[in-house]
TIRO-2110 file (N, C-alpha, C; in Angstrom, 1 decimal):
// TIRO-2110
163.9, 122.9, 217.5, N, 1, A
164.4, 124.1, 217.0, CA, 1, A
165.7, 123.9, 216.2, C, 1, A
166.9, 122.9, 216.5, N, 2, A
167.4, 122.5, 216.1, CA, 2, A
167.4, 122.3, 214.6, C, 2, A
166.4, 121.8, 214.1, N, 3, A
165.9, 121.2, 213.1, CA, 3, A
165.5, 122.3, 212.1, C, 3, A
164.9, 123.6, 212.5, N, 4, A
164.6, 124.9, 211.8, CA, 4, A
166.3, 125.5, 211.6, C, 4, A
166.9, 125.4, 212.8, N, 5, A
168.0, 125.9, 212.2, CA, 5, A
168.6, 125.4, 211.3, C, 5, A
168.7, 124.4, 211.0, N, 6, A
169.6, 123.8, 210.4, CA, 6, A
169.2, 123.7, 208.7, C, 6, A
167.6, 124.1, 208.5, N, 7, A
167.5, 124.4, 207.5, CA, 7, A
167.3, 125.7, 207.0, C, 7, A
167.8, 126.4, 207.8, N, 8, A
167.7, 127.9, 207.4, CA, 8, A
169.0, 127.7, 207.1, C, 8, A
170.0, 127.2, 208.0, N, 9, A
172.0, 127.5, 207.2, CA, 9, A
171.8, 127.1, 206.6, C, 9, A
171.0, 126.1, 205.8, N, 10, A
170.9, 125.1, 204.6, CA, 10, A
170.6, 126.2, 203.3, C, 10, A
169.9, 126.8, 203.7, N, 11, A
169.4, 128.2, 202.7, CA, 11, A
170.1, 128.6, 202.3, C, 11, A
170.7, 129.4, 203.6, N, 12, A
171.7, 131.0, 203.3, CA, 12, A
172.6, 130.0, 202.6, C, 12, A
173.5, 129.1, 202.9, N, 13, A
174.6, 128.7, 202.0, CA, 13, A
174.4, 128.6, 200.7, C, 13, A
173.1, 128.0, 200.2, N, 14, A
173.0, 127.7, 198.9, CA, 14, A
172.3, 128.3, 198.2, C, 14, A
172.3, 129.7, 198.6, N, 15, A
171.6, 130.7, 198.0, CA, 15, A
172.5, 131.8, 196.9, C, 15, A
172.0, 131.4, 195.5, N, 16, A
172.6, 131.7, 194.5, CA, 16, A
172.3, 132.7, 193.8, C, 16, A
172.8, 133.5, 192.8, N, 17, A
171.9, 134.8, 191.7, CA, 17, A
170.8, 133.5, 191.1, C, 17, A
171.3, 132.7, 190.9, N, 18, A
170.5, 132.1, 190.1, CA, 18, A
169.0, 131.7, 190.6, C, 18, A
169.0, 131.1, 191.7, N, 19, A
168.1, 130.8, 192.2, CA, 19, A
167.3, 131.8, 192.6, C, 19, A
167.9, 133.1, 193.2, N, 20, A
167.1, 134.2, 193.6, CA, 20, A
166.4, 134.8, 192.1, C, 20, A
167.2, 134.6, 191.0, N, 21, A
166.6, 135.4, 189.6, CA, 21, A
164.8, 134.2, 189.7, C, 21, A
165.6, 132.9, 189.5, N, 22, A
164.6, 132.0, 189.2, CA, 22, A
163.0, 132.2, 190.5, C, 22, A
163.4, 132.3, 191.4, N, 23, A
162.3, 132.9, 192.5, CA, 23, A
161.9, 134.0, 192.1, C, 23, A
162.2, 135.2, 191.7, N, 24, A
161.5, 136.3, 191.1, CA, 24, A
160.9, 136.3, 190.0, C, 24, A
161.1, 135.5, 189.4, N, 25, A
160.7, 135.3, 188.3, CA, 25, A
158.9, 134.4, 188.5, C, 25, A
159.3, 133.5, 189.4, N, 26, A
157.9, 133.0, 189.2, CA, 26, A
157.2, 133.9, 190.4, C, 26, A
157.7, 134.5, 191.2, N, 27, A
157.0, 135.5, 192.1, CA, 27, A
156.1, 135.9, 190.8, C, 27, A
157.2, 137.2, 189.9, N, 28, A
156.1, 138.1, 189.2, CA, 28, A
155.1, 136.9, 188.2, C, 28, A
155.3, 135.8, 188.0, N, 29, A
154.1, 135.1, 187.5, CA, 29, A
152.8, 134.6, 188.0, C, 29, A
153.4, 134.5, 189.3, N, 30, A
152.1, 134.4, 190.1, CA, 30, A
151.3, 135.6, 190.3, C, 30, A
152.0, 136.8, 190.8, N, 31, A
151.6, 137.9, 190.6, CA, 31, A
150.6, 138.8, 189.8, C, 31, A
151.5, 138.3, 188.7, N, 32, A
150.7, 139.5, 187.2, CA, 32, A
149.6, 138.5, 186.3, C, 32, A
150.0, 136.5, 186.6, N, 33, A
149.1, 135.7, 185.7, CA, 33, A
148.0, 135.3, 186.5, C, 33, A
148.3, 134.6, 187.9, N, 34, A
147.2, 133.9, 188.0, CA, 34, A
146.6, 135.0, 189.3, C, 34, A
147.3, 135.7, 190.3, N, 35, A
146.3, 136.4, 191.2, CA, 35, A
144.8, 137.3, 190.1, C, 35, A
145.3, 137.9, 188.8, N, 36, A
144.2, 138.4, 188.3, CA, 36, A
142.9, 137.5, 188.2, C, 36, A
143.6, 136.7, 187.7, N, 37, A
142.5, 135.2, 187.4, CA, 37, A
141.2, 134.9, 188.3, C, 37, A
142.2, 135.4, 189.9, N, 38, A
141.0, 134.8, 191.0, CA, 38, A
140.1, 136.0, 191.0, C, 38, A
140.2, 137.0, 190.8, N, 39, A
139.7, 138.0, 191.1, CA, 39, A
138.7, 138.7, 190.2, C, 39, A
138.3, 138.0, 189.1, N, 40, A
137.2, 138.1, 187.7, CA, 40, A
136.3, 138.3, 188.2, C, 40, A
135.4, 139.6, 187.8, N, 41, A
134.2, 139.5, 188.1, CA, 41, A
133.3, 139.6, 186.6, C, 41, A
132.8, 138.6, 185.9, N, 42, A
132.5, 138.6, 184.6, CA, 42, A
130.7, 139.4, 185.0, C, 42, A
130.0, 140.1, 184.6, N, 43, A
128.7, 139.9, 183.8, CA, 43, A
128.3, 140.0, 182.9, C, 43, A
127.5, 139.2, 182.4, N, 44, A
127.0, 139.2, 181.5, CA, 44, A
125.5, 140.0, 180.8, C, 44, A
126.2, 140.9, 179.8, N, 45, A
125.0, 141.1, 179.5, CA, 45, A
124.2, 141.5, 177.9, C, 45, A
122.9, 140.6, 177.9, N, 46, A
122.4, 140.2, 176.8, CA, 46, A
122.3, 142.0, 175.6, C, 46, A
122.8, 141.2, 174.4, N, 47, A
122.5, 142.2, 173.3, CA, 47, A
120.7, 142.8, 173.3, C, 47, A
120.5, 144.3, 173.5, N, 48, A
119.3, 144.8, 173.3, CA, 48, A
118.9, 144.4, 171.7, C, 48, A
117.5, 144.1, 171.9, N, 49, A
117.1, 143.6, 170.4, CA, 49, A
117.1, 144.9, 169.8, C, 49, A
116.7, 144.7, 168.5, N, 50, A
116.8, 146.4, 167.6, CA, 50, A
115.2, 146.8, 167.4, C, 50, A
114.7, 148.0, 168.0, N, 51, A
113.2, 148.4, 167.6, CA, 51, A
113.0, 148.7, 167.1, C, 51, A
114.2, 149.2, 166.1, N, 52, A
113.4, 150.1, 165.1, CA, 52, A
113.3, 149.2, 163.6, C, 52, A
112.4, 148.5, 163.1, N, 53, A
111.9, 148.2, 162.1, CA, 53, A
112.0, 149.1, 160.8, C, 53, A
111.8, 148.4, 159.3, N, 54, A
112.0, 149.5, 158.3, CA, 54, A
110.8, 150.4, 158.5, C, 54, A
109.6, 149.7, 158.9, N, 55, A
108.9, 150.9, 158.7, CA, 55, A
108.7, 152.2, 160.0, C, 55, A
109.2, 151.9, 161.2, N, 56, A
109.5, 153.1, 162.2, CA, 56, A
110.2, 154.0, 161.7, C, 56, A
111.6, 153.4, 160.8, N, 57, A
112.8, 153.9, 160.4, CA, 57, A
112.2, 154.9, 159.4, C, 57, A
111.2, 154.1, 158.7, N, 58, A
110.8, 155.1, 157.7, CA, 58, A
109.6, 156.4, 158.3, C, 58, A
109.1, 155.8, 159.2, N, 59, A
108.2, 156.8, 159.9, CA, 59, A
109.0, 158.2, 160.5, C, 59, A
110.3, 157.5, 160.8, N, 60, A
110.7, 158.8, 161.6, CA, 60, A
111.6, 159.6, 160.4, C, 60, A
111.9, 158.8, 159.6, N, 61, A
112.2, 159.7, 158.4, CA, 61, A
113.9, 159.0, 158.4, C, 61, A
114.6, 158.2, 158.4, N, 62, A
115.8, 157.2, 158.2, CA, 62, A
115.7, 157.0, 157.4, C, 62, A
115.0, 156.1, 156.5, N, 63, A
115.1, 155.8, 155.4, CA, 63, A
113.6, 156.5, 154.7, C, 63, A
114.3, 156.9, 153.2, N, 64, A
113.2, 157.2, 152.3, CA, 64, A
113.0, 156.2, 150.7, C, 64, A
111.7, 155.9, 151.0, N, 65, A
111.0, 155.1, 150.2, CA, 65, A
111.0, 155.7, 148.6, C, 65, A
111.3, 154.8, 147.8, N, 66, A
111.6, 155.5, 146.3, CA, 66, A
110.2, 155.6, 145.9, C, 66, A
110.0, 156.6, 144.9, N, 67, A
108.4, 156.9, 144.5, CA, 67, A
107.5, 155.7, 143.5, C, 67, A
106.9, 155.7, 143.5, N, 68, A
105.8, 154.7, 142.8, CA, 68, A
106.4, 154.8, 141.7, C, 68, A
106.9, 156.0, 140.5, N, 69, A
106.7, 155.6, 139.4, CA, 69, A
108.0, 154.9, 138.8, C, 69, A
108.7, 154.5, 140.0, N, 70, A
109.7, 153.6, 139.7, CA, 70, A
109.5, 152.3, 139.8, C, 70, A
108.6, 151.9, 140.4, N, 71, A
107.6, 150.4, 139.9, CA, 71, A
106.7, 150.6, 139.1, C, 71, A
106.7, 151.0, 137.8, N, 72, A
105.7, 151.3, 136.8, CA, 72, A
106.6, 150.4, 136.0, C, 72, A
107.2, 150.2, 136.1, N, 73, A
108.5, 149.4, 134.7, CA, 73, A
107.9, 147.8, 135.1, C, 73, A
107.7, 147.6, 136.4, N, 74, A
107.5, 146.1, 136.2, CA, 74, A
106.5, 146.1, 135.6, C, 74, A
105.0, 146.6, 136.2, N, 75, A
103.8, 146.4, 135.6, CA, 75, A
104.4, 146.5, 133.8, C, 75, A
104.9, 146.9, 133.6, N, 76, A
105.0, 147.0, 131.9, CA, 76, A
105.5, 145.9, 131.5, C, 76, A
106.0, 145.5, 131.8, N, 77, A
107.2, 144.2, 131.2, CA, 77, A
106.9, 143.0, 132.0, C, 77, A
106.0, 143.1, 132.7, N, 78, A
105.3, 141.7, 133.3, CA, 78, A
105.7, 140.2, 132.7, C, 78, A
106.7, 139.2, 133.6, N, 79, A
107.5, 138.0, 133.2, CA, 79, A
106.6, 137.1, 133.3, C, 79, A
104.9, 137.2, 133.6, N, 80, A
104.3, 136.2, 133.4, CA, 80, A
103.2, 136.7, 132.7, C, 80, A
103.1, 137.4, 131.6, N, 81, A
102.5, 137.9, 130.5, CA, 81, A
102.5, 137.3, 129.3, C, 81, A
101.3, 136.1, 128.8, N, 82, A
101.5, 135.5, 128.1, CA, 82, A
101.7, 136.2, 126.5, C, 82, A
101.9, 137.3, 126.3, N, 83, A
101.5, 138.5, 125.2, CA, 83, A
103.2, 138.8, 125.0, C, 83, A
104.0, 138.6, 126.4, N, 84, A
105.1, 139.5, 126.5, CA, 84, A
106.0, 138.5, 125.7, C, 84, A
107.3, 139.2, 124.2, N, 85, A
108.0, 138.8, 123.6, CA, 85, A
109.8, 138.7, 123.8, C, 85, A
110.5, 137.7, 123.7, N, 86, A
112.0, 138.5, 124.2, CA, 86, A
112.0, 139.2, 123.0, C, 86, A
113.0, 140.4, 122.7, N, 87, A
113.2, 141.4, 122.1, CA, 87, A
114.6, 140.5, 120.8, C, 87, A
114.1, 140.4, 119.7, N, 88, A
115.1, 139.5, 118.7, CA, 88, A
116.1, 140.5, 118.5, C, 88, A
117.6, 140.8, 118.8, N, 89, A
118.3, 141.5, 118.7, CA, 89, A
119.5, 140.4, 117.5, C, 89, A
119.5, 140.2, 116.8, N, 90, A
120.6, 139.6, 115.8, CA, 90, A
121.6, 139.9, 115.2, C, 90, A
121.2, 141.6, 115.1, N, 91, A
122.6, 141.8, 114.8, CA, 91, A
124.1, 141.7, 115.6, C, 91, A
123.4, 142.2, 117.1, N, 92, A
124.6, 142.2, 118.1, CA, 92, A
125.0, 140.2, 117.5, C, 92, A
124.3, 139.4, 117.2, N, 93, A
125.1, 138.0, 117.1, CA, 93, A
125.9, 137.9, 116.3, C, 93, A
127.4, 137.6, 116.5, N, 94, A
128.2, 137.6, 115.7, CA, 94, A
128.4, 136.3, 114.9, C, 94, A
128.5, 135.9, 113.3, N, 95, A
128.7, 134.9, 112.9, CA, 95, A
129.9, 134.1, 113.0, C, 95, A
130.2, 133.2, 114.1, N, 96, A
131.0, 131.9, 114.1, CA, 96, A
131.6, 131.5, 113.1, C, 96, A
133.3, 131.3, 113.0, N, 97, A
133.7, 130.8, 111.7, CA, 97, A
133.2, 129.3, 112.0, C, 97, A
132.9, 128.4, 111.1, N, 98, A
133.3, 127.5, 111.2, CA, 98, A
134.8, 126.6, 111.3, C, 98, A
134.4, 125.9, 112.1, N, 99, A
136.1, 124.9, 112.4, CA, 99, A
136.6, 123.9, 111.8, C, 99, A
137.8, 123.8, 111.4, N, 100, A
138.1, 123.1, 110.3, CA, 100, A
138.9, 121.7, 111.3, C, 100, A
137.7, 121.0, 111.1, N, 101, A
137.8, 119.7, 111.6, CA, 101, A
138.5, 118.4, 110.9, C, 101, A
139.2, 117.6, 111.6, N, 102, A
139.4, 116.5, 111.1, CA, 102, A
139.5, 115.3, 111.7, C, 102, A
138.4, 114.3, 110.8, N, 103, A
138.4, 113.3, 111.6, CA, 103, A
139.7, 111.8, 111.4, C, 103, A
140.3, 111.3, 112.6, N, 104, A
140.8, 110.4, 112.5, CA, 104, A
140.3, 109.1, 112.8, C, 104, A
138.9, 108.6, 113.7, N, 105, A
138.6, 107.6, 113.4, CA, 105, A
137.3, 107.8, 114.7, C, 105, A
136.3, 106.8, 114.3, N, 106, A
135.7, 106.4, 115.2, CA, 106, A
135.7, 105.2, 116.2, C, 106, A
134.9, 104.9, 117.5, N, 107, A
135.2, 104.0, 118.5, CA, 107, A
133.7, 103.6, 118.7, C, 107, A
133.2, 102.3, 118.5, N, 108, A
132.4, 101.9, 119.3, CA, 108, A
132.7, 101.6, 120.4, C, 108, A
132.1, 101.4, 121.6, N, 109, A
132.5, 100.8, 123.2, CA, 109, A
131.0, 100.5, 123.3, C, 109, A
130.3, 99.5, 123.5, N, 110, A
129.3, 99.2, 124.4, CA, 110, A
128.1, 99.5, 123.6, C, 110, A
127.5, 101.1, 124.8, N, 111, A
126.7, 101.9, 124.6, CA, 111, A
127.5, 103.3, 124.2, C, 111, A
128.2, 103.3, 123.8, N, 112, A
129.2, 104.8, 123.4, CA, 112, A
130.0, 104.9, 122.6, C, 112, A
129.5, 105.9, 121.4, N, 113, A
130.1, 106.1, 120.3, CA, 113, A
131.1, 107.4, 120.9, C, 113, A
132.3, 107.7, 120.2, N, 114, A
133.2, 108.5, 120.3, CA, 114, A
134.2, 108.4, 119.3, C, 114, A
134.3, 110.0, 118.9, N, 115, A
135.6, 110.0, 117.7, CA, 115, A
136.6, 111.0, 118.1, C, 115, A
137.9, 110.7, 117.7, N, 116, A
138.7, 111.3, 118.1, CA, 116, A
139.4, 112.3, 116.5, C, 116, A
139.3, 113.2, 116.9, N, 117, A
139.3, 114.8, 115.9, CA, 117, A
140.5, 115.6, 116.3, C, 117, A
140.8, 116.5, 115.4, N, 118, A
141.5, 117.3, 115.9, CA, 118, A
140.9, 118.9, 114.9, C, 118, A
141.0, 120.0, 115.6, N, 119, A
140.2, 121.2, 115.4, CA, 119, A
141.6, 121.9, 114.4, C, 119, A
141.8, 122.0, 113.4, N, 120, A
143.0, 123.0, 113.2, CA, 120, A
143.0, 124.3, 113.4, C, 120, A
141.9, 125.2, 113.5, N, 121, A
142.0, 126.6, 113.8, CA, 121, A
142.4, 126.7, 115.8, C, 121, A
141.8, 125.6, 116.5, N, 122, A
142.4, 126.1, 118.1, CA, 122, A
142.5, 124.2, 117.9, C, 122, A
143.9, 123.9, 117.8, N, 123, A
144.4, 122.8, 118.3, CA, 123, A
144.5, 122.3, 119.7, C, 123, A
144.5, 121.2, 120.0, N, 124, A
144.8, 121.2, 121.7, CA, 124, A
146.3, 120.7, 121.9, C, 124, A
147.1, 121.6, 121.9, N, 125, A
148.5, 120.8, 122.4, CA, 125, A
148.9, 120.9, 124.2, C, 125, A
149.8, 120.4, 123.7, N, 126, A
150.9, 120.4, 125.1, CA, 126, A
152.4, 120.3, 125.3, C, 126, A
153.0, 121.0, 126.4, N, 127, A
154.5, 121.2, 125.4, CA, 127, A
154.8, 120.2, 125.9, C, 127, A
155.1, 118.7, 126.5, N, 128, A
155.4, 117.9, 126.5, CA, 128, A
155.3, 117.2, 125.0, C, 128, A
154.0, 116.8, 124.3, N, 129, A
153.2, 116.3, 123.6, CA, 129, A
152.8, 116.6, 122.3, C, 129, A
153.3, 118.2, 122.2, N, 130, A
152.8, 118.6, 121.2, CA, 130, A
151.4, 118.6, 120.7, C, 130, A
150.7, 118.2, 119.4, N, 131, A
149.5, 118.5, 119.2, CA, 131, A
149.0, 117.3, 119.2, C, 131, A
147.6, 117.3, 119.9, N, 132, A
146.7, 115.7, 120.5, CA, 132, A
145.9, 115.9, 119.9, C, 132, A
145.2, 114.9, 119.4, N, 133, A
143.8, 115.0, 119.2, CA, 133, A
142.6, 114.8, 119.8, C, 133, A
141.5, 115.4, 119.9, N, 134, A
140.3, 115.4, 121.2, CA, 134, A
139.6, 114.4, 120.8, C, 134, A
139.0, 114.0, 122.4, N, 135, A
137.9, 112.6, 122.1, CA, 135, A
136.8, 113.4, 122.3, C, 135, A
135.9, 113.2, 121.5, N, 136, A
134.9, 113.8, 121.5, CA, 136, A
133.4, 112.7, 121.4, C, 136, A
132.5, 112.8, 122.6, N, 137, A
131.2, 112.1, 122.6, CA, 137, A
129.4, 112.9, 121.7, C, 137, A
128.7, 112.1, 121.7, N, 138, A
127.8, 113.2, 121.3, CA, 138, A
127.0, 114.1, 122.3, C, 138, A
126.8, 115.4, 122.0, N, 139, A
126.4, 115.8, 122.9, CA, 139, A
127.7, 117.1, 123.6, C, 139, A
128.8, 117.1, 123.0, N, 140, A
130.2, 117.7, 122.9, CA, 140, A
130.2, 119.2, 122.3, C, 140, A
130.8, 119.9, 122.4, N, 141, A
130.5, 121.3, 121.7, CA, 141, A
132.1, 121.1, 120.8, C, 141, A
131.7, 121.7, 120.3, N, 142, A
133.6, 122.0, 119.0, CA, 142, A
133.2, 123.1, 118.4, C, 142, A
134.4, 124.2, 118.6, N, 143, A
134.2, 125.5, 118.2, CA, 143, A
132.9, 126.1, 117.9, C, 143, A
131.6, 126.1, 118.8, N, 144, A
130.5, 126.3, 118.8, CA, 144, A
129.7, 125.3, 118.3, C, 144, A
129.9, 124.5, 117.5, N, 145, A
128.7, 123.6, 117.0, CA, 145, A
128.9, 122.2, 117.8, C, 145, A
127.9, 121.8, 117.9, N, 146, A
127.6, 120.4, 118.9, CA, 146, A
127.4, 119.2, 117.8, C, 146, A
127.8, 117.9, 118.7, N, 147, A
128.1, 116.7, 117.7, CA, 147, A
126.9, 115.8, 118.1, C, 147, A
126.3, 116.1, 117.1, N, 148, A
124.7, 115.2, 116.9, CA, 148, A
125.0, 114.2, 116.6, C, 148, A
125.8, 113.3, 115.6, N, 149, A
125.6, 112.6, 115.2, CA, 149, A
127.1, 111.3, 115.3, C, 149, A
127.5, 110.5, 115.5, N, 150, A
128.8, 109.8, 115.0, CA, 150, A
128.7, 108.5, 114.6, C, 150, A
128.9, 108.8, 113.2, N, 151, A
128.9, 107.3, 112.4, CA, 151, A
130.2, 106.6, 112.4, C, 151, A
130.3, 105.6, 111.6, N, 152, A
131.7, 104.8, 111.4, CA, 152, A
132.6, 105.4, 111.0, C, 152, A
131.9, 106.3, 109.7, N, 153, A
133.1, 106.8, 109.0, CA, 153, A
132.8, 108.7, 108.8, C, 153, A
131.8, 109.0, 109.6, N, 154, A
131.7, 110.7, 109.6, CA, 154, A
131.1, 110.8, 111.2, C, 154, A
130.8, 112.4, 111.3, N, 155, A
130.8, 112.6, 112.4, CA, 155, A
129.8, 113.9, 111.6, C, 155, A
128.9, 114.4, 112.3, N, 156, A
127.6, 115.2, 112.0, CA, 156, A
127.4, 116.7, 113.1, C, 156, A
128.0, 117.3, 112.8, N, 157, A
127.7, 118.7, 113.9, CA, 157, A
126.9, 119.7, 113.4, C, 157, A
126.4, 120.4, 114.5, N, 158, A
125.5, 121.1, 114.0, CA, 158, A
125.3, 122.3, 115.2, C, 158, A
125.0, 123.7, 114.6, N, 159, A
124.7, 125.1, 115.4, CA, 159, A
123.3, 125.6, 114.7, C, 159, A
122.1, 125.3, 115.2, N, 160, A
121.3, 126.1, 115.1, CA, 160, A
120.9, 125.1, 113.6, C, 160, A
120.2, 125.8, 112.5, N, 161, A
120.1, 125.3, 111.5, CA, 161, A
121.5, 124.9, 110.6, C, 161, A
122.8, 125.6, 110.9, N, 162, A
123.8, 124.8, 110.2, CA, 162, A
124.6, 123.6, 110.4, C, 162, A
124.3, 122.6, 109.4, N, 163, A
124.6, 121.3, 109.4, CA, 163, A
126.2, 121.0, 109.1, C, 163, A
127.1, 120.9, 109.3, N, 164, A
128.3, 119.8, 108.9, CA, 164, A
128.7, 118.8, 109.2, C, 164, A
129.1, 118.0, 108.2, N, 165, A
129.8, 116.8, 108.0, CA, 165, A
131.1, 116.3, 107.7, C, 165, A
131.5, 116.0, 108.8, N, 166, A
132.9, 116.3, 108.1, CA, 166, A
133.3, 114.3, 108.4, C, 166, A
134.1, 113.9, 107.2, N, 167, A
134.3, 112.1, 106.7, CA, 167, A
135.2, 112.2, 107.2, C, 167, A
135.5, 110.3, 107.4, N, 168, A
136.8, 109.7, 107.8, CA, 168, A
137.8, 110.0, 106.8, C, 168, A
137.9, 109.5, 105.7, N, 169, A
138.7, 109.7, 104.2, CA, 169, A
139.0, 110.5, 103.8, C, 169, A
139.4, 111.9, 104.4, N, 170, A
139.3, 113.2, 104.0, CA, 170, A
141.0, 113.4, 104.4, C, 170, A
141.8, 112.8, 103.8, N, 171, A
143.1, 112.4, 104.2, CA, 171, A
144.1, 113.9, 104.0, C, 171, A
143.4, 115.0, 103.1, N, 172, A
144.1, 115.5, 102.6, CA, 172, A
144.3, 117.1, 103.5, C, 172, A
143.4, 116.8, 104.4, N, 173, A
143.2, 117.8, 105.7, CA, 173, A
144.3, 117.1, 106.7, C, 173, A
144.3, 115.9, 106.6, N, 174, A
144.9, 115.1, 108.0, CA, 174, A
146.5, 115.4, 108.0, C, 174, A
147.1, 115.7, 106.3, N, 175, A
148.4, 115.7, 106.3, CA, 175, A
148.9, 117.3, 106.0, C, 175, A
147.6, 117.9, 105.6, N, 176, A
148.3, 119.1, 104.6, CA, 176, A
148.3, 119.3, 103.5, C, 176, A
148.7, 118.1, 102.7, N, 177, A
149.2, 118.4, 101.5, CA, 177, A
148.4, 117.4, 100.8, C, 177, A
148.1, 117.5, 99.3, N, 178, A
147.1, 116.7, 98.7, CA, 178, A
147.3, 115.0, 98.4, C, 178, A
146.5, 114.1, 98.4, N, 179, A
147.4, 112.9, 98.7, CA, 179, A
147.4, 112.7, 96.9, C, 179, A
148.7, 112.3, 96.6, N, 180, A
149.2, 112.0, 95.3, CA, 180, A
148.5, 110.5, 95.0, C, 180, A
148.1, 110.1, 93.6, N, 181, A
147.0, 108.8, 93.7, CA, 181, A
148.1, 107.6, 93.3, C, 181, A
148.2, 106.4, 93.5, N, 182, A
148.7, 105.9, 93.9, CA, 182, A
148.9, 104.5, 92.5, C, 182, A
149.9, 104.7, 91.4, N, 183, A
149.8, 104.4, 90.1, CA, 183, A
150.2, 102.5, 90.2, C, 183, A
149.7, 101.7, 89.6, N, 184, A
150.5, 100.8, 89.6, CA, 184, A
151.7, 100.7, 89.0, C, 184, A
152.6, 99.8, 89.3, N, 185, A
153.9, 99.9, 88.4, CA, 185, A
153.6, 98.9, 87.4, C, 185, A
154.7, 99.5, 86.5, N, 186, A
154.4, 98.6, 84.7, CA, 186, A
154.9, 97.6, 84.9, C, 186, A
154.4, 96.6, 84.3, N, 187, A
155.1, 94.9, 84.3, CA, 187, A
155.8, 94.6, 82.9, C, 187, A
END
C-alpha cells in the first residue's frame, strides 16, 4: 500500500495546467476520433439497375420519337450512291495571292533534297534574329502551294494546276534593288 501511496503524492505534486490541458486534450481525441471508429456499422448496398429502356421510356410516353419525314433526307443524299455528286461550289473559293519567293540555295544530303527560301509577303522572323530563312523539303506547303520539285538551281511549286518556278540567280529579289552589271575597268 505503501507503494500506491507514494505514487499518488507523486501525482498530486506534479500536477500542472499544463499537463492537465495536455490530458484533456487527448481525452477529447479519443473521444470524438477513435471511440466513433469502433462503433461503424457500414452496409452495403448495391446500385438498382435502370428498367426503363429507350423503348419503355418511349412506350410510356418520356421520350418522343421524331417523325419519319425527318429521315427522308438521308434516303435522298445516300453517301453510297454511286450516281451521288459533291456539289462544285467555286465561287465561295477564294483566289490565293501568290508568294513572292526567294531562293537562296539548294542542299543535297544523301537521300534529301532541301532548299532554303525565304517568303517576302509572311517572312519568318524572330526578335532575337530577325528575318531567317525556311528549310523547306519536298512535299512542304509555302503560302498554299506545295514544293514538287527541287533542283540545283530552282525549286518547282505548285497548287492545283498552277505551276511556279522560282531560280537560284534571281539576285534581284534577294537584295531589293536591281543588281547593277558589273563593267570591266579600262586598261
Amino acid at each position: 500500500m505503501e507503494g500506491i501511496r507514494g505514487i499518488i503524492r507523486y501525482l498530486i505534486r506534479s500536477i500542472s495546467v499544463l499537463n492537465l490541458s495536455i490530458l484533456a486534450c487527448a481525452l477529447l481525441v479519443v473521444w470524438h476520433g477513435l471511440l466513433p471508429l469502433l462503433h461503424v456499422s457500414f452496409v452495403y448496398k448495391p446500385r438498382q439497375a435502370k428498367e426503363a429502356t429507350a423503348a419503355t421510356a418511349e412506350a410510356q410516353g418520356l421520350i418522343k420519337a421524331p417523325p419519319l419525314s425527318d429521315f427522308l433526307v438521308i434516303a435522298d443524299q445516300n453517301l453510297f450512291n454511286k450516281e451521288r455528286k459533291m456539289p462544285s461550289d467555286k465561287t465561295a473559293e477564294k483566289a490565293l495571292p501568290r508568294p513572292e519567293i526567294v531562293l537562296y540555295g539548294t542542299l543535297r544530303m544523301e537521300n534529301m533534297l532541301v532548299a532554303f527560301i525565304e517568303d517576302k509577303r509572311s517572312p519568318k522572323t524572330t526578335p532575337s534574329r530577325g528575318k531567317q530563312q525556311a528549310v523547306v523539303r519536298q512535299g512542304d506547303m509555302i503560302g498554299g502551294f506545295i514544293v514538287k520539285q527541287i533542283g540545283p538551281d530552282r525549286i518547282v511549286l505548285s497548287r492545283g494546276e498552277d505551276l511556279m518556278t522560282v531560280y537560284l540567280d534571281d539576285e534581284q529579289k534577294r537584295s531589293g534593288t536591281p543588281k547593277t552589271p558589273v563593267r570591266p575597268a579600262p586598261q
